[in-house]
C-alpha positions as CSV (number, residue, x, y, z in Angstrom):
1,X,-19.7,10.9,-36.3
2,X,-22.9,10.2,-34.4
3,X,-23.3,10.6,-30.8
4,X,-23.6,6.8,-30.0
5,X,-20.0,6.6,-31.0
6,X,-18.9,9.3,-28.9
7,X,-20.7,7.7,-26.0
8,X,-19.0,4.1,-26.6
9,X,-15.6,6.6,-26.7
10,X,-16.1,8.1,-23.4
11,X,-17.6,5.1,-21.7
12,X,-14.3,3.4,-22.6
13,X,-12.5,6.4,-21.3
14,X,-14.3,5.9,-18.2
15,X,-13.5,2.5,-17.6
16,X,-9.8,3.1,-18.4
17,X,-10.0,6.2,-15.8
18,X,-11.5,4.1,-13.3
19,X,-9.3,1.1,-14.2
20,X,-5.7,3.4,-13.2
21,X,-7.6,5.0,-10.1
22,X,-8.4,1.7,-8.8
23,X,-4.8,0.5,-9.0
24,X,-3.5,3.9,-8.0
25,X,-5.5,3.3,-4.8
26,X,-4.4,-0.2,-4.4
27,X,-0.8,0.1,-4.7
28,X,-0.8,3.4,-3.4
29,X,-2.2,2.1,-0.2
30,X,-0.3,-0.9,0.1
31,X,3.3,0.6,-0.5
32,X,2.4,2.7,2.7
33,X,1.1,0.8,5.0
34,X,4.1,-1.6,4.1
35,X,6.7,0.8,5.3
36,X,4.3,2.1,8.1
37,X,4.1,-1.9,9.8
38,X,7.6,-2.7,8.6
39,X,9.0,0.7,10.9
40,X,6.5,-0.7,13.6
41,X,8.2,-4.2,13.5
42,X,11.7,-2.7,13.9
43,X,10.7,-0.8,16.7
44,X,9.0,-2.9,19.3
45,X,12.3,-5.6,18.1
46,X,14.7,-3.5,19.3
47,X,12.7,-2.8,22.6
48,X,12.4,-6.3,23.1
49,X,16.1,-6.9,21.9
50,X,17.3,-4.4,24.3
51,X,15.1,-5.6,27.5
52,X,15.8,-9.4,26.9
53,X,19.6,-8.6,26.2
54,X,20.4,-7.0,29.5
55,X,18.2,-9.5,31.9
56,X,19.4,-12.9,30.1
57,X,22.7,-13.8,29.8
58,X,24.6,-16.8,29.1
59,X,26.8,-18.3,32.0
């Protein structure tokens, strides 16, 4: 086959490539910082839980 074809071949390749890589780096990213904030959020609640809890009570 000529070399054009091969050329169309790997450019679509390429874009497929590029096309998981992209989504690989969106997701990827995304599921991480997720857990990262989430963990974050638990934290500073259960400070504030614990500080609030002991300095207001109910009559």
């Amino acid at each position: 086959m000529s070399g054009v074809y091969w050329g169309i071949v790997a450019g679509f390749l390429a874009m497929i490539g590029t096309l998981f890589a992209c989504i690989d780096i969106l997701y990827g990213a995304q599921g991480g910082s997720s857990n990262s904030s989430a963990d974050e959020v638990d934290t500073s609640n259960q400070a504030v839980g614990s500080a609030s809890s002991g300095s207001r009570r109910a009559a």
